[in-house]
C-alpha positions in Angstrom: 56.3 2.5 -60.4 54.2 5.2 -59.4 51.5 3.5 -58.4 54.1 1.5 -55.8 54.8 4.4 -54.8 51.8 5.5 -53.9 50.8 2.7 -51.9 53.8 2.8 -50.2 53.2 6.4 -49.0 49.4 5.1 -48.3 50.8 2.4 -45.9 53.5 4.5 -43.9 50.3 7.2 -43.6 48.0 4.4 -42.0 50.7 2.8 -39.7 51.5 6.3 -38.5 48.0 7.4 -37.8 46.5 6.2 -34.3 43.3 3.5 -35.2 40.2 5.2 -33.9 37.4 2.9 -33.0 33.9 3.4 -33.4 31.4 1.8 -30.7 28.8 0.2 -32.2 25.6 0.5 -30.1 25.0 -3.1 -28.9 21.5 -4.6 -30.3 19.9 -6.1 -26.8 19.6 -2.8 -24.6 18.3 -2.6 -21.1 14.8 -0.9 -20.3 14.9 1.2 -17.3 12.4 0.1 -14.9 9.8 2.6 -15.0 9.6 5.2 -11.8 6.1 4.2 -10.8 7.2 0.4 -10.4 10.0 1.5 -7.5 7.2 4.4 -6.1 7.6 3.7 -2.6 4.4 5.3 -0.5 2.1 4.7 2.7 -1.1 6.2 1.6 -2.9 8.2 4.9 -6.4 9.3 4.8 -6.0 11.9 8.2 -8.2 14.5 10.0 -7.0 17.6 9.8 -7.0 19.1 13.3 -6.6 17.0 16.8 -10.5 16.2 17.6 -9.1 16.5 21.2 -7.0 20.3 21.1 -8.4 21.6 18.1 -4.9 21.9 16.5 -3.2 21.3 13.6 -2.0 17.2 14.0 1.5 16.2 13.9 1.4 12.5 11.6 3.8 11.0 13.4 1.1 11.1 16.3 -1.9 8.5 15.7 -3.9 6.2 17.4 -6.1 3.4 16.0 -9.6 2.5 16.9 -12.4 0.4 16.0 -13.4 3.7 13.8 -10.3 4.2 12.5 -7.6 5.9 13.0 -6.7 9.8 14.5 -4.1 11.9 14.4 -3.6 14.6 17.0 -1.3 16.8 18.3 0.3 15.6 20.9 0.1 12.1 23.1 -1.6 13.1 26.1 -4.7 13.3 23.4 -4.8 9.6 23.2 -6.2 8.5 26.1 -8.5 11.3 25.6 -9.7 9.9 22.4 -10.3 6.5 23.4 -12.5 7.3 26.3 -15.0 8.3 23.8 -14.1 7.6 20.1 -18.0 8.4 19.2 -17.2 11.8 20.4 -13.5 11.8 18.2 -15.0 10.4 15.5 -18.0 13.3 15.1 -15.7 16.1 15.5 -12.1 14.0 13.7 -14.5 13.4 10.8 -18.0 15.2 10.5 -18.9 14.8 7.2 -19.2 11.0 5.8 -19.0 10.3 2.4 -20.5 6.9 0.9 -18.0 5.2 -1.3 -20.4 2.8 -3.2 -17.8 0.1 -3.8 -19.1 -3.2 -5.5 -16.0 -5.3 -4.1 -15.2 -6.5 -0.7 -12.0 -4.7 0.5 -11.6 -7.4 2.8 -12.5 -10.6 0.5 -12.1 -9.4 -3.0 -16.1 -10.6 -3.3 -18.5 -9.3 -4.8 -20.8 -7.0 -2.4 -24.4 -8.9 -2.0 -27.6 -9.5 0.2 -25.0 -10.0 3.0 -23.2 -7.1 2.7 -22.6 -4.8 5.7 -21.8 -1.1 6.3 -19.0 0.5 8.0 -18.0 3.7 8.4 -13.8 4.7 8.8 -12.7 8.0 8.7 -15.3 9.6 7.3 -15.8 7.0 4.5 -18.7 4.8 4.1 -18.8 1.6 2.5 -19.9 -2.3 2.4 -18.2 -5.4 3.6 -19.3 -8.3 1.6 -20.6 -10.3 5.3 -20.4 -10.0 9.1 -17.1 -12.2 8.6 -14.8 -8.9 7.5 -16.1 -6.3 9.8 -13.7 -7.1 12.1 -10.7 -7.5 9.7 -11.7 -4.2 7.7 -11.3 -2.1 11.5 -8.2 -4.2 12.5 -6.4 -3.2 9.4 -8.4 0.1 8.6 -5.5 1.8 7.0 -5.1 -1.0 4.9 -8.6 -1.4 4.4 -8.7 2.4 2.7 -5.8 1.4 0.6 -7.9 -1.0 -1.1 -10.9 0.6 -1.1 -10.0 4.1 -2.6 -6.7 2.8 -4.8 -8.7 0.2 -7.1 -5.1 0.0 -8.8 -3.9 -1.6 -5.7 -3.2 -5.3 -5.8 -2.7 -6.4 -2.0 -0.1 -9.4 -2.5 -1.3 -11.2 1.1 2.1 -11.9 2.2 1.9 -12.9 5.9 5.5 -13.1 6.9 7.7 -9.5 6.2 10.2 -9.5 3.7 12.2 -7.4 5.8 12.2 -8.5 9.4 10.7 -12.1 8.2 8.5 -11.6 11.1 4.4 -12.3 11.2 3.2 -9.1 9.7 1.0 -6.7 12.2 -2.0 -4.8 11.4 -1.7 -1.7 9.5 1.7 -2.2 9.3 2.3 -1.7 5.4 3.7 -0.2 1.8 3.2 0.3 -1.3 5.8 -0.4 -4.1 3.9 0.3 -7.3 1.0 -0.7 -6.9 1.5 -3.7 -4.8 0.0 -3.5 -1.5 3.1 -5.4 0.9 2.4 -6.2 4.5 5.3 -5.5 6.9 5.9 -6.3 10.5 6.5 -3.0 11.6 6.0 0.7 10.0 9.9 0.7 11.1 10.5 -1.5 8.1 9.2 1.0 5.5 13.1 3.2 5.8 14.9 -0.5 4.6 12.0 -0.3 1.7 12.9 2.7 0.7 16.6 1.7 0.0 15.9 -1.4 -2.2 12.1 -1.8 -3.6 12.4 -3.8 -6.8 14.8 -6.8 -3.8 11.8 -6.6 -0.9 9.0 -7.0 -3.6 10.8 -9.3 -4.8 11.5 -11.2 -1.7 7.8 -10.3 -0.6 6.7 -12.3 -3.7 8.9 -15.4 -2.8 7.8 -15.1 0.2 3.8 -15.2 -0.7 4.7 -17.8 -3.5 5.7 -20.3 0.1 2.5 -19.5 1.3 -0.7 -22.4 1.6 -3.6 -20.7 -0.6 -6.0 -19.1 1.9 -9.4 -20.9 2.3 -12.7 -19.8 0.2 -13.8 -17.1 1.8 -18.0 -18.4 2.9 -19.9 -15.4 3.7 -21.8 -15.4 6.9 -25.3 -14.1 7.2 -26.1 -11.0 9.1 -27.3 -12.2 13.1 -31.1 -12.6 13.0 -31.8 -10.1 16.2 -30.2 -7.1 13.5 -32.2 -4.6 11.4 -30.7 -5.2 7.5 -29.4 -2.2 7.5 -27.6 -1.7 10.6 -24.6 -0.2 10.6 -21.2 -1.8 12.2 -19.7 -0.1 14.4 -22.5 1.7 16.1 
């Protein structure tokens, strides 16, 4: 009887009571993407007075060149500059310093008997043949990127996964440590506000692509020293 009891007074305490409910912590958890795989960044490699004025540059202010690229401190210095850019270059970037690099920034081959030296902003280094002088000075900034990043991975998309325009020299970010070509350096602020969907899309993009040809390296003209320098 007084066990009945007891139960009885254990039953009216439980209905009365409010259930709580304990959340159990669910076994397949999310990882958080890390911060250096949405790192957004255009890597510059500037001079730091106008080789023009003497002044301290302003970065939105650049011009590119067959050397390279300047920065100066205000746009009536461009024309200036590219009347002589052997004369910008000198006093832009006096002291050179030889990168030694082993791959093609260009190609992604190895450097060999082919190879070639050019000289951008003050940084020495080899092309694997004649073939990529030209590119390496088109897309100098680019060419840098490669060149002093060796993390870099340049994805070779040619359509932007912004715009979905041709992409345009120099014109380019880095999400991670993917290398993404762009149509404009206008399309870096929509980069900015959704990384992981343009790499994405930049990826998709690439994946459409027809592979690129073998790169054939092509031998040095026959009237030029072996050493000669391009650009000079």
């Amino acid at each position: 009887m007084v066990a009945m009891k007891s139960l009885s007074a254990l039953f009216a305490f439980l209905l009365s009571t409010p259930l709580l409910l304990t959340a159990i912590p669910s076994q397949e958890t999310t990882k958080p993407t890390p911060a250096s795989a949405t790192r957004v960044e255009v890597p510059t490699f500037p001079n730091a007075t106008c080789p023009i004025m003497g002044k301290k540059v302003s970065m939105p202010l650049f011009v590119d060149t067959s050397a390279g690229r300047f920065y100066v401190c205000c746009k009536p210095c461009f024309k200036k500059i590219l009347a002589d850019v052997p004369a910008a270059t000198k006093t832009a970037y006096p002291t050179v310093k030889v990168v030694g690099n082993k791959v093609c920034p260009v190609s992604g081959e190895p450097i060999g008997k082919e190879a070639i030296t050019v000289t951008l902003q003050g940084h020495s280094f080899e092309v694997c043949c004649e073939a990529c002088v030209a590119a390496a000075r088109a897309n100098s900034q680019i060419t840098l990127t490669k060149l002093l990043r060796q993390s870099v991975v340049d994805l070779g998309n040619t359509t932007c996964p912004v715009s979905g325009e041709p992409v345009a020299p120099n014109s380019f970010v880095l999400i991670g440590d993917t290398l993404v070509r762009l149509s404009s350096p206008k399309a870096v602020a929509d980069v900015e506000k959704a990384p992981l969907a343009t790499l994405e899309k930049a990826r998709e993009l690439r994946s459409k692509q027809p592979e690129p040809a073998k790169h054939v390296h092509t031998p040095k003209p026959a009237t030029e020293a072996t050493a000669r320098e391009a650009g000079k």
